[in-house]
PyMOL Python script that loads the backbone (N, CA, C, O; Angstrom):
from pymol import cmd

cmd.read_pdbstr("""\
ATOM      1  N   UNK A   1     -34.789  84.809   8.730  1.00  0.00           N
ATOM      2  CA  UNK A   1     -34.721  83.952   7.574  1.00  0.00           C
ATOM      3  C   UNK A   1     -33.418  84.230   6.829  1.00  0.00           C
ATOM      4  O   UNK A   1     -33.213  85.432   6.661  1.00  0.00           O
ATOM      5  N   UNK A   2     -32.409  83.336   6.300  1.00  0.00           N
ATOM      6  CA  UNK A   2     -31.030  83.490   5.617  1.00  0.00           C
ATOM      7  C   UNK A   2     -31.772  83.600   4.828  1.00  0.00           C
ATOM      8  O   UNK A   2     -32.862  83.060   4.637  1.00  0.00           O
ATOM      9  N   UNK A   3     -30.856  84.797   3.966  1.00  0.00           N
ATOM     10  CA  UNK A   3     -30.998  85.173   2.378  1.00  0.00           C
ATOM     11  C   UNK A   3     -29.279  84.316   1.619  1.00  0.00           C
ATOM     12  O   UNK A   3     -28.299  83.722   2.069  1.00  0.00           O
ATOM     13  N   UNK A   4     -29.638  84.623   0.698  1.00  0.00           N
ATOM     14  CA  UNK A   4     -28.997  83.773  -0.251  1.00  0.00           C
ATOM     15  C   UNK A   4     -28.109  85.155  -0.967  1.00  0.00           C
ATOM     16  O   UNK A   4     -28.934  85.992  -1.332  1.00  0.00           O
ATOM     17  N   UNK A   5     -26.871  85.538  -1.216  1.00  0.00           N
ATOM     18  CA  UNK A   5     -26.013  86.358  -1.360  1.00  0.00           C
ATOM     19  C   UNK A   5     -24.999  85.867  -2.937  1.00  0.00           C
ATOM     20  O   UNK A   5     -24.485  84.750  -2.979  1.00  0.00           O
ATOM     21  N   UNK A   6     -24.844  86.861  -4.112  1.00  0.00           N
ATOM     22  CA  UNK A   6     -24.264  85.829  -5.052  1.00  0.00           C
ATOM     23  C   UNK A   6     -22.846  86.987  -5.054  1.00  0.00           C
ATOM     24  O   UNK A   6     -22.880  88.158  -5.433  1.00  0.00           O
ATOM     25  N   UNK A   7     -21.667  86.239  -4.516  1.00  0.00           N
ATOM     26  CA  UNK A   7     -20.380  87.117  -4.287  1.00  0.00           C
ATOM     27  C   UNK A   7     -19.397  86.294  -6.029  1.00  0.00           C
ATOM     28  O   UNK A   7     -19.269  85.146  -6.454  1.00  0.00           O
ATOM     29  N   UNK A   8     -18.908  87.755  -6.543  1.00  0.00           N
ATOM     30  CA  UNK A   8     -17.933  86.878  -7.405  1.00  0.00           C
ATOM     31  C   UNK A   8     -16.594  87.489  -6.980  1.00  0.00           C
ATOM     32  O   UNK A   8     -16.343  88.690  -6.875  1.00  0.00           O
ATOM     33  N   UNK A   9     -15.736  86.399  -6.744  1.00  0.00           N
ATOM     34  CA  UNK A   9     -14.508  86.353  -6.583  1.00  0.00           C
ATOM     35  C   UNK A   9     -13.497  86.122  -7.821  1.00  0.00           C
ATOM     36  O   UNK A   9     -13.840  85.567  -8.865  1.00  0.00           O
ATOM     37  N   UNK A  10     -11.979  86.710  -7.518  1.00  0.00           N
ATOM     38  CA  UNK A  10     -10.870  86.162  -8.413  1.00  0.00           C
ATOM     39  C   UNK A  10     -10.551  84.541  -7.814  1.00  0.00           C
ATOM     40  O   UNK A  10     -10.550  84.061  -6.680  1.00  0.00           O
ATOM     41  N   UNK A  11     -10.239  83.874  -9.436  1.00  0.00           N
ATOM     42  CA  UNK A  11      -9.956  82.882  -8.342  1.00  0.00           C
ATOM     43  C   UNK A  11      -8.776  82.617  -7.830  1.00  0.00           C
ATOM     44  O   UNK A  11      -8.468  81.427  -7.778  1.00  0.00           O
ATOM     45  N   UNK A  12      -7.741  83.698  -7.284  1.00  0.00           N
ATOM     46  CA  UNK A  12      -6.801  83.693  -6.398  1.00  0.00           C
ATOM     47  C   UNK A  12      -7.415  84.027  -5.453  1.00  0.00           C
ATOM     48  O   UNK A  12      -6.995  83.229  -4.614  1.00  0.00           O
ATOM     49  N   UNK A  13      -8.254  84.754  -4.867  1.00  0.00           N
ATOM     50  CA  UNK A  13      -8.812  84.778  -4.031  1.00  0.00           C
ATOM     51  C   UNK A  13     -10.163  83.596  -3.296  1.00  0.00           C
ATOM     52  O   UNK A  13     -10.453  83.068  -2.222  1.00  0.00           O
ATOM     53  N   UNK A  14     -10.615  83.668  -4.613  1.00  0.00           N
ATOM     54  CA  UNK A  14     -11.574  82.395  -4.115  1.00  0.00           C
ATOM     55  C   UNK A  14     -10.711  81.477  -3.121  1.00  0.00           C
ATOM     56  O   UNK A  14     -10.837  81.474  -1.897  1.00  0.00           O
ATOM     57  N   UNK A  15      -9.437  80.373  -4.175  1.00  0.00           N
ATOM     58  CA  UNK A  15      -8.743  79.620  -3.443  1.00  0.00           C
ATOM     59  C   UNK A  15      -8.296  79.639  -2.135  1.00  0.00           C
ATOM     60  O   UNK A  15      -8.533  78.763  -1.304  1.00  0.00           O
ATOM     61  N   UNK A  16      -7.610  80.701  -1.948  1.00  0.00           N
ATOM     62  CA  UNK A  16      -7.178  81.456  -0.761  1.00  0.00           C
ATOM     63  C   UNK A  16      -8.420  81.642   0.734  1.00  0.00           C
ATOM     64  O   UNK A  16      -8.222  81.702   1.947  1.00  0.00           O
ATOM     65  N   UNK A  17      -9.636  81.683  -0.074  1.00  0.00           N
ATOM     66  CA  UNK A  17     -10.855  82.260   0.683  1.00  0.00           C
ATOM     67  C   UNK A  17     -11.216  80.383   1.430  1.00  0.00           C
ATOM     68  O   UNK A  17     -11.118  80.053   2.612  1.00  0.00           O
ATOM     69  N   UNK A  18     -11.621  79.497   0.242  1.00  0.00           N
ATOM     70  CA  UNK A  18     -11.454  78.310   0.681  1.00  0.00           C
ATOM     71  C   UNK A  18     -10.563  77.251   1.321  1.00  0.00           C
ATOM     72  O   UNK A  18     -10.820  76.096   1.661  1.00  0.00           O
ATOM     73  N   UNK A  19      -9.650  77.838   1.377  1.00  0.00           N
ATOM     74  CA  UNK A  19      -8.290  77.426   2.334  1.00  0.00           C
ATOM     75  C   UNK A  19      -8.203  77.786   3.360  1.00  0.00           C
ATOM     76  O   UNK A  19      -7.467  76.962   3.903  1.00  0.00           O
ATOM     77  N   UNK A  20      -8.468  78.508   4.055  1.00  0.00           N
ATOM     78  CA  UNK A  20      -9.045  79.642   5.250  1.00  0.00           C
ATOM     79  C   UNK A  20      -9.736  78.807   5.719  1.00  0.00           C
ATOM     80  O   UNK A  20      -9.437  78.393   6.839  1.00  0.00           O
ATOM     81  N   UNK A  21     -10.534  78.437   5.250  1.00  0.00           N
ATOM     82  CA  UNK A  21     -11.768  78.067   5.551  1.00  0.00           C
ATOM     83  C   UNK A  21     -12.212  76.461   6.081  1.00  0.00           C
ATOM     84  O   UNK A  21     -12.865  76.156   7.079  1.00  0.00           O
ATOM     85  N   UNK A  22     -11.655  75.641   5.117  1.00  0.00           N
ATOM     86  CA  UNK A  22     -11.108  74.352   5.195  1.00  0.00           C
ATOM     87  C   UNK A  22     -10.299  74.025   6.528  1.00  0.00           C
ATOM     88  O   UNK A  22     -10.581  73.053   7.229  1.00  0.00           O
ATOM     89  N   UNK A  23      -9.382  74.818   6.787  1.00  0.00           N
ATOM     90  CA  UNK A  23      -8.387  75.032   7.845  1.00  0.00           C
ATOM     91  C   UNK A  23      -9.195  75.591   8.878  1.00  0.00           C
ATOM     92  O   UNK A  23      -8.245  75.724   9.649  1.00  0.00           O
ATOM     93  N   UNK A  24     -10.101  76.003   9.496  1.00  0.00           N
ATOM     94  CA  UNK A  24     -10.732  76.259   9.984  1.00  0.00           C
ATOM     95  C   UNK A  24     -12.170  75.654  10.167  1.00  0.00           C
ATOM     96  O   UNK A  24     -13.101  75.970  10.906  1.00  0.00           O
ATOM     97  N   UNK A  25     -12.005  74.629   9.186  1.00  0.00           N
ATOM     98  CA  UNK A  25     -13.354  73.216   9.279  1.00  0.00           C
ATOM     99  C   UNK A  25     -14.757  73.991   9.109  1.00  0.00           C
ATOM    100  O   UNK A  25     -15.830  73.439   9.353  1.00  0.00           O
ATOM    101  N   UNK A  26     -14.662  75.115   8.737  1.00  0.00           N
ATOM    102  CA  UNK A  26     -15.604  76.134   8.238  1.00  0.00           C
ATOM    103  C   UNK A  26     -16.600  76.040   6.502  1.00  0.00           C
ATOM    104  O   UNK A  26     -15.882  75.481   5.673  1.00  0.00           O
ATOM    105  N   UNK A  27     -17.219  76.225   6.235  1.00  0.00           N
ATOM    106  CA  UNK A  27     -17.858  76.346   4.894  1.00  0.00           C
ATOM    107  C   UNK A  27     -17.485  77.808   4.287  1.00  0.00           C
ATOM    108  O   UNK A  27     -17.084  78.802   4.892  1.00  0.00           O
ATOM    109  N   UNK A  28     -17.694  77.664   3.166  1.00  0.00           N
ATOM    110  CA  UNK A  28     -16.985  78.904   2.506  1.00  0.00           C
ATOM    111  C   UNK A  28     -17.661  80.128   2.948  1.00  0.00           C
ATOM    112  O   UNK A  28     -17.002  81.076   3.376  1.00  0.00           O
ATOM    113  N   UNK A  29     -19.057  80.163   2.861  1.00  0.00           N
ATOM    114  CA  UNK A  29     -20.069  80.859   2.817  1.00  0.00           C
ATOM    115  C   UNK A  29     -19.715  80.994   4.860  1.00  0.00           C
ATOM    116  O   UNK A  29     -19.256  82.106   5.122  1.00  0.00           O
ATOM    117  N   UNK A  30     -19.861  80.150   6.029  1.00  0.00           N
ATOM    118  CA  UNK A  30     -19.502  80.691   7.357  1.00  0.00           C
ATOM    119  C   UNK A  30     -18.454  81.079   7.482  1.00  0.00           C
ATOM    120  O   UNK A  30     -18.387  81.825   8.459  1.00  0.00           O
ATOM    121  N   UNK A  31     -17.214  80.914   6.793  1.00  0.00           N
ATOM    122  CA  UNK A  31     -15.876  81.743   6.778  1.00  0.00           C
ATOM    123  C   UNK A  31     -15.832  83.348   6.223  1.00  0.00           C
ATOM    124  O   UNK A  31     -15.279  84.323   6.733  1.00  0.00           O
ATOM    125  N   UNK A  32     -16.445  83.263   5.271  1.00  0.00           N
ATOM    126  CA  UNK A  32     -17.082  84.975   4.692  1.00  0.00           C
ATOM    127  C   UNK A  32     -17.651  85.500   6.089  1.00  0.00           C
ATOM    128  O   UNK A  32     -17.114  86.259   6.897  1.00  0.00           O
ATOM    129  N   UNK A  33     -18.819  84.911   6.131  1.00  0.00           N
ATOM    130  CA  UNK A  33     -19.957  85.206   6.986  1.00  0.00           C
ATOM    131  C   UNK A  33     -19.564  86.055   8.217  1.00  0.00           C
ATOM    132  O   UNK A  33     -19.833  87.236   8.437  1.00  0.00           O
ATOM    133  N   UNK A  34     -18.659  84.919   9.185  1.00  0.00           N
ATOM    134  CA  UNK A  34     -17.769  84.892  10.222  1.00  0.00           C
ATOM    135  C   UNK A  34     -16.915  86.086  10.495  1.00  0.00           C
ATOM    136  O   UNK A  34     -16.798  86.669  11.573  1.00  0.00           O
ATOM    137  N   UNK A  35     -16.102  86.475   8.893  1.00  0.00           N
ATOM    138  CA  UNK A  35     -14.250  87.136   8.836  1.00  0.00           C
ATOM    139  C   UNK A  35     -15.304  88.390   8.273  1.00  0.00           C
ATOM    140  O   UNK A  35     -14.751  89.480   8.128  1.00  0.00           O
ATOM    141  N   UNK A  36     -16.456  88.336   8.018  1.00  0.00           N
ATOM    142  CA  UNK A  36     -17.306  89.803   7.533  1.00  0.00           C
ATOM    143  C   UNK A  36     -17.560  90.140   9.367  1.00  0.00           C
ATOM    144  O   UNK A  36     -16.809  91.034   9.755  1.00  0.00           O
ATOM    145  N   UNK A  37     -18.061  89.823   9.966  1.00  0.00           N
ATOM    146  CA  UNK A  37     -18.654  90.084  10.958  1.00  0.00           C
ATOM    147  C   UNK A  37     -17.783  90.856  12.292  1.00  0.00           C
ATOM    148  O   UNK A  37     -17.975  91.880  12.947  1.00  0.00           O
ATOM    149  N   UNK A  38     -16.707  89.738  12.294  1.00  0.00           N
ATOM    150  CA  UNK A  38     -15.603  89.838  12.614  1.00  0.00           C
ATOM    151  C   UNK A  38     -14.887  91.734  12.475  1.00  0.00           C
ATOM    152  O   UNK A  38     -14.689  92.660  13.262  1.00  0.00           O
ATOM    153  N   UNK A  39     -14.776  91.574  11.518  1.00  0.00           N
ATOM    154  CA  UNK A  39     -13.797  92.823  10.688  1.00  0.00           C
ATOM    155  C   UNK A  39     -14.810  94.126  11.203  1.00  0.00           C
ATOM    156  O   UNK A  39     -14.298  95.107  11.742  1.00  0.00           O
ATOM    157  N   UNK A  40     -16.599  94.012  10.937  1.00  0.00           N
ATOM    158  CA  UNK A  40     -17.048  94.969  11.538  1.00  0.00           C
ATOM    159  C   UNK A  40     -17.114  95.564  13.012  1.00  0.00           C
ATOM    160  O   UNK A  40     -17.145  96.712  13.456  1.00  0.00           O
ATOM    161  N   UNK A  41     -17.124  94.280  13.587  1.00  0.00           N
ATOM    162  CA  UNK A  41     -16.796  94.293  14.809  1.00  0.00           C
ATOM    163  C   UNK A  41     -15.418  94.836  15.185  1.00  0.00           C
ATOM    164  O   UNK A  41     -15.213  95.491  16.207  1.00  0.00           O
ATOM    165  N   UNK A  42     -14.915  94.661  14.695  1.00  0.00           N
ATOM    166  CA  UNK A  42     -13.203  95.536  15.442  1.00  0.00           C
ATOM    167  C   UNK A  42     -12.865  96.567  14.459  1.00  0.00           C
ATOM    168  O   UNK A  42     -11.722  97.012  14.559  1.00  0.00           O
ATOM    169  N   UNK A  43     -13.638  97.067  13.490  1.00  0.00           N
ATOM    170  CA  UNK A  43     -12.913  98.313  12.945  1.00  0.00           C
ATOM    171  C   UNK A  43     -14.652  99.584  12.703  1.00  0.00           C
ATOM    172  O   UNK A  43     -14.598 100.791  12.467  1.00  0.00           O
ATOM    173  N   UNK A  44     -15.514  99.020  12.815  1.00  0.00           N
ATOM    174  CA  UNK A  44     -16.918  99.225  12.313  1.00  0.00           C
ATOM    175  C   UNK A  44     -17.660 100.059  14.036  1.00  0.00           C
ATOM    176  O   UNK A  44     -18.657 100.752  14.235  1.00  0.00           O
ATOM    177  N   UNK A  45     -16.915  99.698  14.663  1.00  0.00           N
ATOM    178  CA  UNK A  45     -17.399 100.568  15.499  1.00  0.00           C
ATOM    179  C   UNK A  45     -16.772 100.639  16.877  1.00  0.00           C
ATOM    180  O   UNK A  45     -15.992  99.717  17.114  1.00  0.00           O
ATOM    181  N   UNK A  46     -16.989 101.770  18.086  1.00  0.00           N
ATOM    182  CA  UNK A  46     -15.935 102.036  18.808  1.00  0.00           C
ATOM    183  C   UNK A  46     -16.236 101.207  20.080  1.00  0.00           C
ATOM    184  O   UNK A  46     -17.399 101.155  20.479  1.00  0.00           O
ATOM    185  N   UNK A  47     -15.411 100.664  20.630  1.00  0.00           N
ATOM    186  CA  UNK A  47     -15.033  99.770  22.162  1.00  0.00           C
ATOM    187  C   UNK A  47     -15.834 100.852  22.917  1.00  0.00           C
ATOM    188  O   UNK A  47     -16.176 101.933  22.436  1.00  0.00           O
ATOM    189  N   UNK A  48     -16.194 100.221  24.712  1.00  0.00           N
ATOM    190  CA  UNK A  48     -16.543 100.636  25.491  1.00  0.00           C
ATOM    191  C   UNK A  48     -15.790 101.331  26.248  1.00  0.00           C
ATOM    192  O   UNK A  48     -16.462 101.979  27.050  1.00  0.00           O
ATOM    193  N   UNK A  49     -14.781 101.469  26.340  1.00  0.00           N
ATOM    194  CA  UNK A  49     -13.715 102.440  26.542  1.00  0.00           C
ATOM    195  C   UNK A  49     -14.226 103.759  25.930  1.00  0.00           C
ATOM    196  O   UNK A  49     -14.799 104.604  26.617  1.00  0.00           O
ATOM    197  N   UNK A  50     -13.951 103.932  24.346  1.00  0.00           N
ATOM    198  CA  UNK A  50     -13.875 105.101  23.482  1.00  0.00           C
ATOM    199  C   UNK A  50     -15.606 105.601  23.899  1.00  0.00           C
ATOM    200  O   UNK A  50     -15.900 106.783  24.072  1.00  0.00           O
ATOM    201  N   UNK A  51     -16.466 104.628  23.993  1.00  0.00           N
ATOM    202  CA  UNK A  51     -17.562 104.941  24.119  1.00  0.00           C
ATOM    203  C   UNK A  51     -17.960 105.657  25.401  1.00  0.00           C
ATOM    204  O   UNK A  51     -18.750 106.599  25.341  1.00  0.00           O
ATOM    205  N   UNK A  52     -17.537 105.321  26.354  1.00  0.00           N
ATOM    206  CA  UNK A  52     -17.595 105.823  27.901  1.00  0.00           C
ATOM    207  C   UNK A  52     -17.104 107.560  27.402  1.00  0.00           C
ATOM    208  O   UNK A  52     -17.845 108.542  27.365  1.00  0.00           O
ATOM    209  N   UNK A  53     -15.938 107.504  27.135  1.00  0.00           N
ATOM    210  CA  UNK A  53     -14.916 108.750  26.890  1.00  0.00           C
ATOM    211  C   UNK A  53     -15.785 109.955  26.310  1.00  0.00           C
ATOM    212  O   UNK A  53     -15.780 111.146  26.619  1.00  0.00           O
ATOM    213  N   UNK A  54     -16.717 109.080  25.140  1.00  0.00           N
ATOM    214  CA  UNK A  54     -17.762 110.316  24.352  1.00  0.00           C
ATOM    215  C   UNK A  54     -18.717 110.549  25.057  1.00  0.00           C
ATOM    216  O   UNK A  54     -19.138 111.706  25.085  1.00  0.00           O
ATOM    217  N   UNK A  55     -19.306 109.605  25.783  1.00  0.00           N
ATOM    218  CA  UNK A  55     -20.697 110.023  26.803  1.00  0.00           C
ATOM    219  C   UNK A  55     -20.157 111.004  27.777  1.00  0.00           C
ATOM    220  O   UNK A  55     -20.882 111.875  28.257  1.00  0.00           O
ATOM    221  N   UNK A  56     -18.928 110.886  28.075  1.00  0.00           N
ATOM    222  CA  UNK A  56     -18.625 111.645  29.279  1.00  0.00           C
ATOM    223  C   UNK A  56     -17.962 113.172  28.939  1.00  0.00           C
ATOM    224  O   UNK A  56     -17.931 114.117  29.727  1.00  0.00           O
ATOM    225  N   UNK A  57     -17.581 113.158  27.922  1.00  0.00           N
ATOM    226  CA  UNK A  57     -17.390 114.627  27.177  1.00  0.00           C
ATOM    227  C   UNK A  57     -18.368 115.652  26.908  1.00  0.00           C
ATOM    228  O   UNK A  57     -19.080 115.965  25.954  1.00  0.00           O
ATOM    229  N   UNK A  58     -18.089 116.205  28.475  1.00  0.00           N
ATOM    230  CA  UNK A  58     -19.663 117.208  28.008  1.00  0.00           C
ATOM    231  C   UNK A  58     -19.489 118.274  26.577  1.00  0.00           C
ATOM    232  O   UNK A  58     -20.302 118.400  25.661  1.00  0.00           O
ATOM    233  N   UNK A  59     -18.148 118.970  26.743  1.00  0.00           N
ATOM    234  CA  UNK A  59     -18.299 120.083  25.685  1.00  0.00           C
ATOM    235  C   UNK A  59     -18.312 119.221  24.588  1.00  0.00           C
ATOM    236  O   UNK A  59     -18.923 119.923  23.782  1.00  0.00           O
ATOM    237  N   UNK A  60     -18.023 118.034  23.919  1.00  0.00           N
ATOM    238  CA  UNK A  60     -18.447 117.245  23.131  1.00  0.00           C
ATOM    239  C   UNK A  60     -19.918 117.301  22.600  1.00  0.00           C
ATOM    240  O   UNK A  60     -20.494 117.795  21.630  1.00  0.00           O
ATOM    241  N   UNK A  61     -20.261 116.535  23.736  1.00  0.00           N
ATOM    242  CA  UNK A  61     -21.976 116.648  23.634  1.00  0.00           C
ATOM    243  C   UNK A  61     -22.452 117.616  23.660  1.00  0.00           C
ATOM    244  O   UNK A  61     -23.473 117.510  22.981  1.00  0.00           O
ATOM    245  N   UNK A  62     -22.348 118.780  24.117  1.00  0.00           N
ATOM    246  CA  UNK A  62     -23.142 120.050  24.074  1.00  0.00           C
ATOM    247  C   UNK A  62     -22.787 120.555  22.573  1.00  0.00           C
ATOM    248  O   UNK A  62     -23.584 121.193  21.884  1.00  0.00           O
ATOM    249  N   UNK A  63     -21.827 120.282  22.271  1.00  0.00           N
ATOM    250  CA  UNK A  63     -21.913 120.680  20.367  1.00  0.00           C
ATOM    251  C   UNK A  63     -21.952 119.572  19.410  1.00  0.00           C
ATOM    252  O   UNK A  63     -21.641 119.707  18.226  1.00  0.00           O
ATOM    253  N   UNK A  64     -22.320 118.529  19.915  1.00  0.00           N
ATOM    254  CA  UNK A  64     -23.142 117.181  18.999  1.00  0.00           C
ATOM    255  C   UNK A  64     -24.717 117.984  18.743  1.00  0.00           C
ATOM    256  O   UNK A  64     -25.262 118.199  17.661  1.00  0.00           O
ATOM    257  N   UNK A  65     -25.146 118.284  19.944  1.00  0.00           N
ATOM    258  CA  UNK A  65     -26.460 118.639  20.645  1.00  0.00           C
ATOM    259  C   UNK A  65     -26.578 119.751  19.345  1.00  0.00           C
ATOM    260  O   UNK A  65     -27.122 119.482  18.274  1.00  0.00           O
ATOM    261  N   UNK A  66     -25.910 121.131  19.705  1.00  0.00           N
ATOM    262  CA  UNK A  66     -26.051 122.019  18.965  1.00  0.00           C
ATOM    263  C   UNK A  66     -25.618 121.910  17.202  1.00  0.00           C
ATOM    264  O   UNK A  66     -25.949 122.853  16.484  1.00  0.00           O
ATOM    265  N   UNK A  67     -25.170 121.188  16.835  1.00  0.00           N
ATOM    266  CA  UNK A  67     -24.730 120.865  15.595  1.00  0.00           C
ATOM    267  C   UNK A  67     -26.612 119.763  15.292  1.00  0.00           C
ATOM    268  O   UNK A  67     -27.231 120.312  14.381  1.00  0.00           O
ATOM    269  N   UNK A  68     -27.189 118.839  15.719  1.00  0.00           N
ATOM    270  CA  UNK A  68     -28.083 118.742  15.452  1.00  0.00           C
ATOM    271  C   UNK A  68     -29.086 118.907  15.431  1.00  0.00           C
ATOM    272  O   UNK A  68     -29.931 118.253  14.819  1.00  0.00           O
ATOM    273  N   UNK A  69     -29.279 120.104  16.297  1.00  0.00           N
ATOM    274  CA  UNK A  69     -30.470 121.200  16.075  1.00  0.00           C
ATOM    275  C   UNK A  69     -30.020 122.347  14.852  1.00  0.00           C
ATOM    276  O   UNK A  69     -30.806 123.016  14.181  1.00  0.00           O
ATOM    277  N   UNK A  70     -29.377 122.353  14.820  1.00  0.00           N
ATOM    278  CA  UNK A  70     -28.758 123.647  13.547  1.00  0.00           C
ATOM    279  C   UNK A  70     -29.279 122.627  12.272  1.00  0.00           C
ATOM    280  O   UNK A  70     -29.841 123.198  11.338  1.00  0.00           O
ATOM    281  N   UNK A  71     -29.179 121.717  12.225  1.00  0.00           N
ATOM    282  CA  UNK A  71     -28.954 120.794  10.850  1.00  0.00           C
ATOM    283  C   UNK A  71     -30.618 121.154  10.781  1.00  0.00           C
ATOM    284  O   UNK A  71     -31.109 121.902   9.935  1.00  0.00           O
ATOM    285  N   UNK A  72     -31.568 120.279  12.132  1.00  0.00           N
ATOM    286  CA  UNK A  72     -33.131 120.307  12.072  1.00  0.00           C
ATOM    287  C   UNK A  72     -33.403 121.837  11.709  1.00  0.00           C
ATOM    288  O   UNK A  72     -34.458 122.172  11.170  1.00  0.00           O
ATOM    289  N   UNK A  73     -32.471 122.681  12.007  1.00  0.00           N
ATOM    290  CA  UNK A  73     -32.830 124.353  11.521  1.00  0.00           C
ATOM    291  C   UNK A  73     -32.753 124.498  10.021  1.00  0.00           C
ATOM    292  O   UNK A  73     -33.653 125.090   9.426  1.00  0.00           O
ATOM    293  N   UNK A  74     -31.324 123.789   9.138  1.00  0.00           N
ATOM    294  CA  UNK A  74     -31.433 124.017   8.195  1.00  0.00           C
ATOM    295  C   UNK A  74     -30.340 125.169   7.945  1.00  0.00           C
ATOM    296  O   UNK A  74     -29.994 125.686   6.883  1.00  0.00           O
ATOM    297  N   UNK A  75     -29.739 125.501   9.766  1.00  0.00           N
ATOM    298  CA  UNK A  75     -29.204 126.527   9.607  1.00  0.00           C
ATOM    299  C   UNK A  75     -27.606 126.242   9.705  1.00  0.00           C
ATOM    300  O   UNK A  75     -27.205 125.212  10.248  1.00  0.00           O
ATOM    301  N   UNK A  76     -26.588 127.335   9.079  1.00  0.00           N
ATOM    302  CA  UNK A  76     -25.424 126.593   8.302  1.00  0.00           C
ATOM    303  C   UNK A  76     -25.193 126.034   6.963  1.00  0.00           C
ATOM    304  O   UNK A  76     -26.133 126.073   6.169  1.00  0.00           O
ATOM    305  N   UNK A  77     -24.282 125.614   6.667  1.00  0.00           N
ATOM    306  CA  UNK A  77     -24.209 125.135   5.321  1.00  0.00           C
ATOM    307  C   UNK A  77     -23.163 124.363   5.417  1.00  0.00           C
ATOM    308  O   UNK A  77     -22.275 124.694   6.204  1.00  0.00           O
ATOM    309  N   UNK A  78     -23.012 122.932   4.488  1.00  0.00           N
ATOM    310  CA  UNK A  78     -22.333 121.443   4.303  1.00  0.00           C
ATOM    311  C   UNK A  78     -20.755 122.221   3.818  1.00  0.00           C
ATOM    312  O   UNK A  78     -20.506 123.069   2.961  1.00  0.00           O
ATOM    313  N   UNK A  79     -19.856 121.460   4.838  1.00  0.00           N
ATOM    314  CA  UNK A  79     -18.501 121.864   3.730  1.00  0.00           C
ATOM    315  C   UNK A  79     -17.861 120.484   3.563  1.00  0.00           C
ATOM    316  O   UNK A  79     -17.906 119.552   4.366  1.00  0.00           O
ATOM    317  N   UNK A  80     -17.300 120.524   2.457  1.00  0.00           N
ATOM    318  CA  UNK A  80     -17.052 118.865   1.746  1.00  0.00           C
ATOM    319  C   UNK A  80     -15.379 119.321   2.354  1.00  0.00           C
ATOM    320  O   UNK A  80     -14.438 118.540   2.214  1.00  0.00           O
TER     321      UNK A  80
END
""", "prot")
cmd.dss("prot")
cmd.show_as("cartoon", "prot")
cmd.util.cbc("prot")
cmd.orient("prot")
């Protein structure tokens, strides 16, 4: 079910946002929608490449492994 989203913009940006958009025969709201989705997709998470690379890194994984049993231990402490 679409939810209904209330975004406030500058309106240099608004304009800019609807020009995009127009030019692209898009609605304001599927040009957001779209250039949101978009952006997560290529910066929000890693290609199948990078992804292969981490599955296949054992000493990687063997201290992913051990770093999240220590955490379920409680054992260690957070450094910022």
């Amino acid at each position: 079910m679409s939810k209904t989203v209330t975004l406030r913009l500058d309106d240099k940006i608004y304009k800019r946002f609807k020009k995009l958009a127009e030019e692209d025969n898009r609605s304001l709201s599927n040009f957001i929608e779209t250039s949101t989705l978009r952006y997560i997709e290529e910066h929000g998470y890693v290609d199948d490449f990078e992804m292969d690379e981490i599955r296949n890194n054992r000493s990687l994984n063997l201290s992913i492994k051990k770093g999240l049993k220590d955490a379920a231990l409680k054992k260690g402490k957070f450094v910022e």
